[in-house]
PLY file of the C-alpha trace (Angstrom):
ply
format ascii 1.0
element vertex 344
property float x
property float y
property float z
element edge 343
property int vertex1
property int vertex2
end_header
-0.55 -68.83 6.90
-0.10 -72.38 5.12
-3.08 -73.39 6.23
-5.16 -70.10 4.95
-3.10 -70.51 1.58
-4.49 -74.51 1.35
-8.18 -73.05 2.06
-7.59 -70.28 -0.77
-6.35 -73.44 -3.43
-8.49 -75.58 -2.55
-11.62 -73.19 -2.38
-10.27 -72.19 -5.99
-9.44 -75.45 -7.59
-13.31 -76.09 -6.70
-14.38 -73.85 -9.25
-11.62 -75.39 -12.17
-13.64 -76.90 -15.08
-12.34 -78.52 -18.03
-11.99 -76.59 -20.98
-14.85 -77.22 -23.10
-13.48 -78.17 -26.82
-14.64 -76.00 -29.65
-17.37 -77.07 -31.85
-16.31 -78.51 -35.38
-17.13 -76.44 -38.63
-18.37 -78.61 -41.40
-17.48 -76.37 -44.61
-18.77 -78.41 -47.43
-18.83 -76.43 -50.76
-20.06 -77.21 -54.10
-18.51 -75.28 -56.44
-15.40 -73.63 -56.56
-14.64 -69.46 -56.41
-12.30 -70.30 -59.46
-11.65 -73.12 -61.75
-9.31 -72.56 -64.39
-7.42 -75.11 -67.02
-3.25 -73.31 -66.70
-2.13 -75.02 -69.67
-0.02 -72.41 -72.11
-2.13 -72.32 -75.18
-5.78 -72.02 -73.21
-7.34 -69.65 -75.41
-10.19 -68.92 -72.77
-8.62 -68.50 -69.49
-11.34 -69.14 -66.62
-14.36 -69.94 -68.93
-13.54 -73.52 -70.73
-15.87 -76.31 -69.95
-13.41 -78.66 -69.85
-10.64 -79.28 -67.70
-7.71 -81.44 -68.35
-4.55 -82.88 -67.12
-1.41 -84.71 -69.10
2.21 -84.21 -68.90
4.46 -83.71 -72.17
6.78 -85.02 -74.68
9.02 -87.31 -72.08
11.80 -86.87 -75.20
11.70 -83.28 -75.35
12.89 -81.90 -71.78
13.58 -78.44 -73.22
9.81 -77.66 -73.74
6.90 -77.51 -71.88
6.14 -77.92 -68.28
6.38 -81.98 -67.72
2.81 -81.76 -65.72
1.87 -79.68 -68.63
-2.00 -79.27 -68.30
-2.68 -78.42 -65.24
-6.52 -77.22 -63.07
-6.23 -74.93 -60.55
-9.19 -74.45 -57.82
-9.50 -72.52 -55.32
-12.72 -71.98 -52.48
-13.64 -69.47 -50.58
-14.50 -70.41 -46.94
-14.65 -67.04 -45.64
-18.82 -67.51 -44.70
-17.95 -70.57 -43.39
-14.97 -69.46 -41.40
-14.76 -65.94 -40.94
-11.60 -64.63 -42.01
-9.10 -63.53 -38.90
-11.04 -64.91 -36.69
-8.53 -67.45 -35.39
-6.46 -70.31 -35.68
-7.62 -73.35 -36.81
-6.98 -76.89 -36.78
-7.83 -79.00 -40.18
-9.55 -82.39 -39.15
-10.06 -83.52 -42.47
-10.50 -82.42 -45.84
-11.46 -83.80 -49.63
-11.73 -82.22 -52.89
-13.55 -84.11 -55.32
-13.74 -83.63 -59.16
-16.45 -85.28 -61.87
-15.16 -86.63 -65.11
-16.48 -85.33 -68.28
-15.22 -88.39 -70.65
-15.79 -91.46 -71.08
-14.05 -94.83 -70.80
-10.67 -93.29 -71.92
-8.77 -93.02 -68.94
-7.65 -96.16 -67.03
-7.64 -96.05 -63.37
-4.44 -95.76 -61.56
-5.29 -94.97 -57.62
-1.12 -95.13 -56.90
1.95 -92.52 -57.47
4.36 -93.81 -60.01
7.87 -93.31 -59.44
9.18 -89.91 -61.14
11.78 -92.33 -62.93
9.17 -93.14 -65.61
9.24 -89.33 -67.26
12.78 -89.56 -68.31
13.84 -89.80 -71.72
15.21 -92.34 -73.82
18.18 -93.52 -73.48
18.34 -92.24 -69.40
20.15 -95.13 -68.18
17.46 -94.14 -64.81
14.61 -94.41 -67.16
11.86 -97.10 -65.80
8.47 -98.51 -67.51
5.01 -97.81 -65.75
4.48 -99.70 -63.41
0.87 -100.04 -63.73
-1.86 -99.52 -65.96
-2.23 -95.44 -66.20
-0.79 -92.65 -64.68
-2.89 -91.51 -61.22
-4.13 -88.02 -60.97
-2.53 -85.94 -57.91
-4.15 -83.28 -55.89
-0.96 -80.44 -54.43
-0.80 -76.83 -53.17
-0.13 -73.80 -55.46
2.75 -71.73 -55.90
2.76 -68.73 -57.48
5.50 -66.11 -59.44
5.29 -63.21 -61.38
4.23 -60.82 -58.68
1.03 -62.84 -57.92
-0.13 -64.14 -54.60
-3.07 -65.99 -53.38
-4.92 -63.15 -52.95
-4.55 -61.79 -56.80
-4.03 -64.60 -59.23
-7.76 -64.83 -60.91
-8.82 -66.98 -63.39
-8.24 -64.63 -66.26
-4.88 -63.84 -64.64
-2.05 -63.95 -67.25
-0.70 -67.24 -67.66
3.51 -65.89 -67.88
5.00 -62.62 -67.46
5.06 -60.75 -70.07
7.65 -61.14 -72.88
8.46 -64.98 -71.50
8.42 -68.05 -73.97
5.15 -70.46 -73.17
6.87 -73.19 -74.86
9.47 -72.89 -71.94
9.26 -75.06 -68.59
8.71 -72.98 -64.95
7.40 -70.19 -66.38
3.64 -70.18 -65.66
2.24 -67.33 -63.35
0.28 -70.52 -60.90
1.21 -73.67 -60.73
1.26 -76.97 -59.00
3.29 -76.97 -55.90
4.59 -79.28 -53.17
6.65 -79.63 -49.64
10.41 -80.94 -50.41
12.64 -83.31 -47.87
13.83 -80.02 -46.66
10.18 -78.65 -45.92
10.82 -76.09 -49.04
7.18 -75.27 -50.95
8.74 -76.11 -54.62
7.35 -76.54 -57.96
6.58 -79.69 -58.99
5.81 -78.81 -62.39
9.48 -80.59 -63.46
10.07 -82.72 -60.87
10.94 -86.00 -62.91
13.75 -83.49 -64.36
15.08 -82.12 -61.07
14.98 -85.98 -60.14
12.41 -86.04 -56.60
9.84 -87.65 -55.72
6.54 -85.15 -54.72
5.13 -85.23 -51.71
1.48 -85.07 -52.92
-1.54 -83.89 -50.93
-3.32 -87.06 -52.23
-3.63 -89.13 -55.40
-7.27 -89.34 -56.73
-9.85 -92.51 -55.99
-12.76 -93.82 -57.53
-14.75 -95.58 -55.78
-16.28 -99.23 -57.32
-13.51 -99.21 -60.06
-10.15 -101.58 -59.27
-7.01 -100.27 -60.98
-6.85 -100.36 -64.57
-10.00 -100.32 -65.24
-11.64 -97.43 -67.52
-13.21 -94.59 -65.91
-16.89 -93.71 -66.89
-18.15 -90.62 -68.01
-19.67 -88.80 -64.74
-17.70 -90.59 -62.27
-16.38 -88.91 -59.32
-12.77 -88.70 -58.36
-12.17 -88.09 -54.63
-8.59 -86.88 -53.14
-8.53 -86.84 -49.52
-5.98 -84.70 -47.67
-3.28 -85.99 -45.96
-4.31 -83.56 -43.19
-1.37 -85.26 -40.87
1.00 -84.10 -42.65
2.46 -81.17 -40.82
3.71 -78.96 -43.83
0.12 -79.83 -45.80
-1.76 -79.00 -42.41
0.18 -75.31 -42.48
-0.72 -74.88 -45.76
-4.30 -75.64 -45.23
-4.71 -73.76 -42.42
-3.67 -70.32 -44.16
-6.20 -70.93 -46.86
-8.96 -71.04 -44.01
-7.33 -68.00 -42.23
-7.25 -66.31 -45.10
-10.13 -67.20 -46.49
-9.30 -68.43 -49.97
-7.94 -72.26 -50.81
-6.18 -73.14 -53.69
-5.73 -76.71 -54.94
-3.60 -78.09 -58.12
-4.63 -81.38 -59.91
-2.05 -82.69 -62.71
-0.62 -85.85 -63.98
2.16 -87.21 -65.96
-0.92 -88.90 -68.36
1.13 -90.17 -71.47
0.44 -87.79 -74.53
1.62 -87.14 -77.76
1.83 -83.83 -79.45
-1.65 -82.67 -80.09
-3.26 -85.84 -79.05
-3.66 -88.58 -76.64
-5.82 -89.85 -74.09
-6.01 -87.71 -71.21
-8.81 -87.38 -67.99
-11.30 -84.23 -68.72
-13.18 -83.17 -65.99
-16.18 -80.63 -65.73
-15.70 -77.10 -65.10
-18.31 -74.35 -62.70
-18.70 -73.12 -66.35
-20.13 -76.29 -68.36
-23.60 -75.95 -69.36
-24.24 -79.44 -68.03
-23.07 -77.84 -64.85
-25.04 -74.94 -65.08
-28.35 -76.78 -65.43
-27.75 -79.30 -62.69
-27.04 -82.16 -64.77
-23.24 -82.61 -63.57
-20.91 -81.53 -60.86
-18.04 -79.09 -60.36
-15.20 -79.54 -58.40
-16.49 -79.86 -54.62
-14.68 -79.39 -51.25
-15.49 -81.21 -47.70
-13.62 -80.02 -44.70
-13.73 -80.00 -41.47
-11.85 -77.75 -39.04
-12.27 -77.18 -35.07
-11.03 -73.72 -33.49
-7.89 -73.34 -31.57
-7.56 -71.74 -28.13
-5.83 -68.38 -28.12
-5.26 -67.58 -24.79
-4.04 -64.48 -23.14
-1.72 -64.36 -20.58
-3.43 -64.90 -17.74
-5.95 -67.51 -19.01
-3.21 -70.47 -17.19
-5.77 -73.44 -18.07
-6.90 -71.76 -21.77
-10.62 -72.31 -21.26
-11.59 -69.33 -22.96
-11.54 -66.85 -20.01
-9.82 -65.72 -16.67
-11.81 -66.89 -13.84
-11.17 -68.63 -10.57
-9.26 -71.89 -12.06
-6.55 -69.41 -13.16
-6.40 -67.50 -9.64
-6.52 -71.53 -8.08
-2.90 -72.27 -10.30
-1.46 -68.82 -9.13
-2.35 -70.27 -5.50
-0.47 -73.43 -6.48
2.63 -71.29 -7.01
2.72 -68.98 -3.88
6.23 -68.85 -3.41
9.99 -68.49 -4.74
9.11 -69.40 -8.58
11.64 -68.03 -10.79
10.46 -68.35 -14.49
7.14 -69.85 -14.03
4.49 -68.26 -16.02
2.43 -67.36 -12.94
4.97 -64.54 -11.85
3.13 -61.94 -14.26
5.22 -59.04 -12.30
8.11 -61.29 -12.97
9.23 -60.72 -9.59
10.99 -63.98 -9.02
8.22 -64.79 -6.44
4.62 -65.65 -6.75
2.52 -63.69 -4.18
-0.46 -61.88 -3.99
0.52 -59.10 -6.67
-0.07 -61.94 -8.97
-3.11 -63.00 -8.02
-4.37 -59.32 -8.08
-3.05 -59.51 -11.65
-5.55 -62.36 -12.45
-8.28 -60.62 -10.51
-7.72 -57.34 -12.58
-8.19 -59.58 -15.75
-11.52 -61.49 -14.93
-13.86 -62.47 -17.48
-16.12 -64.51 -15.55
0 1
1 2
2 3
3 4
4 5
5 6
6 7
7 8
8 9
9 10
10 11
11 12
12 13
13 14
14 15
15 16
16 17
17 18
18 19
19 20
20 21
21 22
22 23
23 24
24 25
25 26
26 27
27 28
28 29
29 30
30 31
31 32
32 33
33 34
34 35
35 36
36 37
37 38
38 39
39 40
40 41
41 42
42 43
43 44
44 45
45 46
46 47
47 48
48 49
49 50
50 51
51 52
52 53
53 54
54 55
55 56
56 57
57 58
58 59
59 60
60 61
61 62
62 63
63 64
64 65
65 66
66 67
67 68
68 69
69 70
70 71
71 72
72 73
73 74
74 75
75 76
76 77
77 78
78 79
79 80
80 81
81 82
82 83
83 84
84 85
85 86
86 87
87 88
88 89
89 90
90 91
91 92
92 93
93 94
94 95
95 96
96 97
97 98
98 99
99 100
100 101
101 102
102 103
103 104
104 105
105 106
106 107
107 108
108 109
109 110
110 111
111 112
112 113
113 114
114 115
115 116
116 117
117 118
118 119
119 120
120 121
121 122
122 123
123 124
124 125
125 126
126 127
127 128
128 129
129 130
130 131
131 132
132 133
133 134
134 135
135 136
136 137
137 138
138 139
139 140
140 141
141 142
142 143
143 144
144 145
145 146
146 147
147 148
148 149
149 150
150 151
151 152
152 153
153 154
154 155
155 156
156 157
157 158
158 159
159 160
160 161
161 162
162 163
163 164
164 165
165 166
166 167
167 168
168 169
169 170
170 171
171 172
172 173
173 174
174 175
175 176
176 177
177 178
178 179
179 180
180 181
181 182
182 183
183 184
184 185
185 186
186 187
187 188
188 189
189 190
190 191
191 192
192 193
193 194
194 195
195 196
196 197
197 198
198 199
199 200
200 201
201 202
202 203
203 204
204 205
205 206
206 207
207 208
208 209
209 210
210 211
211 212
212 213
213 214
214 215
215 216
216 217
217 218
218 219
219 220
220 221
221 222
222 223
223 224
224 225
225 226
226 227
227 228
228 229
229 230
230 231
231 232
232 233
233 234
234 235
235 236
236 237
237 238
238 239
239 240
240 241
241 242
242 243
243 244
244 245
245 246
246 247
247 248
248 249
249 250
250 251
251 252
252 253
253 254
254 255
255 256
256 257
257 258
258 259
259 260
260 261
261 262
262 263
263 264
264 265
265 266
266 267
267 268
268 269
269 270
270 271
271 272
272 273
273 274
274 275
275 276
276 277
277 278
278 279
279 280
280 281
281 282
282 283
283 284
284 285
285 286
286 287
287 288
288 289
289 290
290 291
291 292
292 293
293 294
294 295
295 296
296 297
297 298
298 299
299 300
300 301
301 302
302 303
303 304
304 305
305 306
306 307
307 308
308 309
309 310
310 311
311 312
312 313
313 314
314 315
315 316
316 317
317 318
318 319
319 320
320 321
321 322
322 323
323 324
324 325
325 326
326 327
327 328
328 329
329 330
330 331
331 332
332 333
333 334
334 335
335 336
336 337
337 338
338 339
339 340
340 341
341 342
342 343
């Protein structure tokens, strides 16, 4: 009998090849699905040329969002990726904006400590520690009954009846993952007093820090894909088909002027005749295995590997996940199991 069984395995185990890893999608698209400037008093809600980012009045903590103008973008991957058709696994992934002014903005490729919002007189308040503020790339959260799935660009900015000039109100808005793995609006977060966990703070290549940023330059954010929390969140968007992205900044402003970064929109003519860039997205993302039950090795199908690691098992095997019958005992009701399920 023993000997018979070590024929079967090793006649089986013959057969075993290694999974074969899934090819890598490149998705690489060059113009967002939606592009849309959430600041309270945009007049034209998914059609402005211009996008912008700045925070507010650091003295006034009763008004305004402190990342008050914030861009939203989202991309559609679904004829890359198919929607539902699996899991995925995000290998890497960059969104990259153009700038639309010129030599106004200086360069600040670093986070800055949330301590530098606070008002006057905040005995936690710090100075900037460098030359700018940087522009960050997050997630998306949404309220006021919208999800993913039905916030458009022309979507309203607040529920109806709320107060624009008051802070956490707006319907999207820029979103990270707390110390506690919460996905919380970062809108305020130099008031709640934290420290965001961006997705990635926005480089430009050629230009050191401080330095003025030229009119058509690109900015670049790549994902910290490693993250584990920015990975989920990245991963939905594919399997759902739509991303969205946030960029905002604390950029120093004063009411009804400043200098602030203004990027291109999908909308701008200079866009629309080829003669600037909208926001892009790179990513790529490799399929994961979803095995059924009796797929033991997960190479895609049931065939004589899996019957081999039944073989392996022949026996008293309480628990292991080649007792299909969970009988307590592998034996040849399992392997007929695997035989029923062949796909080779």
């Amino acid at each position: 009998m023993k000997t018979s069984i070590l024929f079967l395995i090793t006649a089986f185990m013959s057969g075993i090849a290694a999974p074969a890893f899934a090819d890598v999608i490149d998705i690489q698209l060059n113009q967002p699905a939606l592009d849309r400037w959430m600041y309270p008093f945009n007049s034209t809600p998914g059609t402005r040329s211009v996008l912008t980012t700045f925070g507010s009045d650091r003295d006034n903590p009763t008004q305004f969002d402190a990342r008050d103008g914030q861009i939203l973008l989202a991309f559609d991957t679904g004829a890359s990726v198919p929607i539902g058709s699996g899991a995925y696994e995000i290998l890497e992934a960059e969104v990259s904006i153009s700038f639309a002014n010129n030599m106004v903005v200086q360069y600040d490729p670093t986070s800055d400590p949330w301590q530098m919002f606070l008002p006057t007189g905040d005995a936690r308040r710090v100075n900037d520690p460098d030359a700018g503020q940087p522009i960050e790339l997050a997630g998306v959260g949404f309220r006021g009954g919208f999800t993913a799935a039905t916030f458009q660009e022309n979507s309203a900015y607040a529920v109806s009846g709320a107060s624009y000039l008051s802070p956490g109100v707006r319907n999207a808005f820029a979103a990270c993952y707390d110390s506690a793995n919460n996905f919380v609006d970062m809108s305020n977060h130099p008031r709640v007093g934290f420290q965001p966990n961006v997705f990635a703070v926005g480089q430009v290549a050629g230009l050191a820090a401080g330095q003025f940023i030229p009119q058509d330059s690109v900015m670049t954010f790549q994902v910290n894909v490693a993250d584990a929390n920015i990975q989920n969140y990245l991963r939905l968007g594919i399997e759902t088909g739509r991303t969205f992205f946030s960029l905002s900044s604390l950029t120093f402003v004063a009411q009804q002027s400043g200098n602030y970064p203004a990027f291109y929109s999908k909308e701008n003519a200079y866009v629309q005749f080829g003669l600037a860039d909208a926001a892009h997205l790179r990513m790529k993302v490799r399929a994961l295995a979803v095995c059924v039950e009796q797929d033991l090795d997960c190479s895609g199908v049931v065939d004589s590997g899996d019957v081999g690691l039944v073989l392996l098992d022949i026996g008293p095997c309480e628990g292991c996940p080649t007792d299909f019958d969970k009988s307590g005992v592998v034996d040849s009701g399992d392997v007929g199991i695997v035989l029923l399920n062949f796909t080779d």
